[in-house]
Phi, psi and omega in degrees: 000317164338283195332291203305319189279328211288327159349113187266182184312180196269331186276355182279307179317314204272347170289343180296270201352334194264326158302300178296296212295316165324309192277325170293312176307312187305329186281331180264346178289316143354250162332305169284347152307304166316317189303324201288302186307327140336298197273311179270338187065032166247186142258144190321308225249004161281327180296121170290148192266011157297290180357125206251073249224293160310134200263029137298301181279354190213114173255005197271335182298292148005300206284319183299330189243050174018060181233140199229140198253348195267304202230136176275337194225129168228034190195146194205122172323116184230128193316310197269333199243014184104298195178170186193159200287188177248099174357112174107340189317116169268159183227132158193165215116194145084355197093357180269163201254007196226145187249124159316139152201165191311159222234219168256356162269001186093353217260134160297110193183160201247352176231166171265142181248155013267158161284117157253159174324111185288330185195184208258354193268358182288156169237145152264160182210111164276142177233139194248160170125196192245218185324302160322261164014291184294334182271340187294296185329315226249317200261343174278345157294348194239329161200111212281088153301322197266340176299307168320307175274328185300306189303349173275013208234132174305338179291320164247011177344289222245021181277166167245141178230139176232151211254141168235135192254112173246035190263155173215133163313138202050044168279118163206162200287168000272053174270343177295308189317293193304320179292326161330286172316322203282300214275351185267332175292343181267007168077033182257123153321087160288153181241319180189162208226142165219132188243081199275107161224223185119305166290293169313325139001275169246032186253288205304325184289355175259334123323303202284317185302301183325318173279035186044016184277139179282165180265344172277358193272196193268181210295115152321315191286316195265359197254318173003266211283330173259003153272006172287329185285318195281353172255017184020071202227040182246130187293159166315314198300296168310314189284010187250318164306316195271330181272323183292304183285345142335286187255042160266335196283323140342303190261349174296311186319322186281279188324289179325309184290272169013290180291332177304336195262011188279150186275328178233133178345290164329298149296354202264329168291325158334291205268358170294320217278316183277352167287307177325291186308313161317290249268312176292332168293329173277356163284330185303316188287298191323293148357282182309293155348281178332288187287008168259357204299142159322103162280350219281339187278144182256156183293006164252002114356302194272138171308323164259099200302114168237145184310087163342162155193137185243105217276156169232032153126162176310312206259349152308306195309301197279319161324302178301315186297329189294286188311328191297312181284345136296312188289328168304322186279327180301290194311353196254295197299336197278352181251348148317296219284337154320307207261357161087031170258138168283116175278148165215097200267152170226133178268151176258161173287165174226117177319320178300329188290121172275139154225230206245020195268138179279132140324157145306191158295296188294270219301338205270338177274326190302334180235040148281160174324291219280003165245027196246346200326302177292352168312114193272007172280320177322282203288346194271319174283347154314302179298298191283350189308306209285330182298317185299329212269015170248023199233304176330325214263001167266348195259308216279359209270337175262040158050031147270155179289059167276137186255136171272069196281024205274027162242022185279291173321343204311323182288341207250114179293328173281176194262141172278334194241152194259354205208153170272039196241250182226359176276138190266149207268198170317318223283301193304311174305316156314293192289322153333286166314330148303332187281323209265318170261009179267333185299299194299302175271031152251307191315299199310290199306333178270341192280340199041064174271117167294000000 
């Protein structure tokens, strides 16, 4: 009974209580101003609600780590060219200010194809290759360099140029060939051609041999998984994964807007940590999915041939990948160069690839060995780079304009790449694209290419 008087009143009890729990909100409200203030270099409660934020309007975390939250499916089987985006499909992130979207062939592009010639005074200009490419395509609608420099050149003063992008992610020969070829049966009209590859080349075609896949066919990682939907060939086990990662994506979508609507920091840090998680589960199911995929159809089984290959060692393998992307690009040129269009190939740069270029801080910690162990990019640009850049010296010995762009970064101390895979952040688009038209306006300008 002692004990029970020693006690202070129930109302005093609940003013500590009331108290503590105040002083833990203020202290955890704290902190997380601080986490906020960190990331953004604001204060939490200073952001404007202009700001395009919401992830309708701003896709950029989401879009870099290829998750799209409006479509379930944004790739779609195409007989000639592998796959295409899904008409409408928007592209944004990446440092861009704009948001892209797919065209009526899939293609990231602001017209529709083919484009014809508006008046006679147009230059066209196509651009070939896979991703890189496309963010090359992208970042010159949003700040036009090559337009800039092509117009210092007399031939093109008073032209009007216009960029047509027919590059697509994970694109690598001969899919640059076939699309050429496919949209020139199609009356579409070229002035000059730019052909940015390299990395797929031999990241992606070095998957595909791991899958027992040929290295000429399209990208094992985007074709699988839709020819598994077109033999209607998904285990119970997958379509019970695929309704799950719905609806994680579902519930990211809520959670984000959630945070955006938050008043305080603390919720707003709440709902990152449960988005983090969403985000993690959802690479996780994908994963699982993978490793459940179905074996059981065999290739006369499937409605869709993909080539088999059966490798006999790394440097048989990369010597084929090596040939495939010569003989593809000479096959791009021999059917331009008739026709007076100046072809131009660029090996693009790579983080994997050594050069004499110094890391950042930030790159030198995103790509050391011990966090790249699991890159499945890694060993095909290490192995393969050096077979293109020794394969190359056959396209300049046939007078094609290939540029070696894999030293373009060398100078530049600050990081250039945004991803651990092969895309470059603005700062890198930029200096690529400087780099890609000063090459391009010397060649034209010693060649007095018209």
């Amino acid at each position: 009974m002692k004990a029970w008087r020693n006690l202070p009143p129930l109302g005093n009890a609940i003013k500590i209580l009331g108290i503590n729990l105040v002083l833990m909100f203020l202290f955890l409200e704290g902190i997380c101003l601080g986490f906020y203030a960190s990331q953004h270099q604001q204060l939490y409660y200073w952001r404007s609600p202009e700001d395009p934020t919401t992830p309708e309007d701003d896709p950029i975390n989401l879009d870099q780590q290829g998750i799209r939250l409006e479509q379930n499916i944004t790739e779609i089987l195409h007989p000639f060219f592998g796959y295409i985006s899904k008409p409408g499909t928007g592209f944004g992130g990446f440092d861009f200010q704009s948001l892209f979207h797919a065209n009526n062939y899939g293609l990231v592009s602001q017209v529709n194809y083919p484009y014809m010639r508006q008046n006679p005074n147009q230059v066209l200009v196509g651009i070939f290759g896979g991703s890189v490419a496309t963010f090359y395509y992208m970042n010159e609608i949003e700040n036009p360099t090559l337009i800039r420099t092509l117009k210092t050149l007399p031939q093109f003063t008073d032209k009007e140029i216009v960029l047509l992008n027919f590059s697509q992610g994970g694109y690598k020969q001969p899919q640059q060939l076939l699309t050429l070829n496919y949209f020139l049966s199609q009356g579409q009209e070229l002035d000059l051609a730019i052909n940015i590859d390299g990395f797929n080349e031999v990241a992606i075609a070095n998957n595909n041999v791991q899958k027992n896949i040929a290295p000429s066919m399209p990208s094992a990682l985007q074709v699988m998984p839709l020819v598994q939907l077109a033999n209607n060939n998904l285990s119970t086990a997958q379509m019970k994964i695929m309704l799950e990662v719905i609806d994680i994506k579902d519930k990211l979508k809520h959670s984000l807007q959630a945070q955006q609507d938050c008043a305080l920091s603390l919720c707003y840090v709440w709902q990152q940590l449960h988005s983090t998680i969403l985000i993690k589960n959802y690479y996780a199911r994908l994963k699982d999915f993978e490793d459940r995929r179905n074996k059981s159809t065999t290739p006369d089984e499937s409605l869709i041939y993909l080539q088999p290959w059966d490798s006999q060692g790394a440097q048989t393998d990369y010597e084929m990948i090596s040939r495939i992307w010569v003989q593809s690009s000479l096959a791009m040129y021999s059917v331009l160069q008739p026709q007076n269009i100046p072809y131009f190939h660029i090996l693009q740069p790579n983080q994997y690839h050594p050069t004499q270029r110094q890391f950042s801080p930030e790159e030198q910690q995103q790509f050391a060995p011990e966090n790249t162990t699991r890159n499945p990019y890694v060993d095909g640009v290490k192995s393969g780079y050096p077979y293109l850049v020794k394969a190359s010296k056959k396209l300049l010995d046939k007078e094609v304009y290939f540029i070696n762009g894999v030293t373009a970064f060398d100078s530049e101390p600050d990081t250039v790449y945004i991803d651990t895979c092969c895309h470059y952040n603005q700062k890198g688009r930029n200096l690529f694209a400087n780099f890609v038209a000063s090459q391009i306006a010397r060649t034209l300008s010693q060649s007095n290419l018209q």
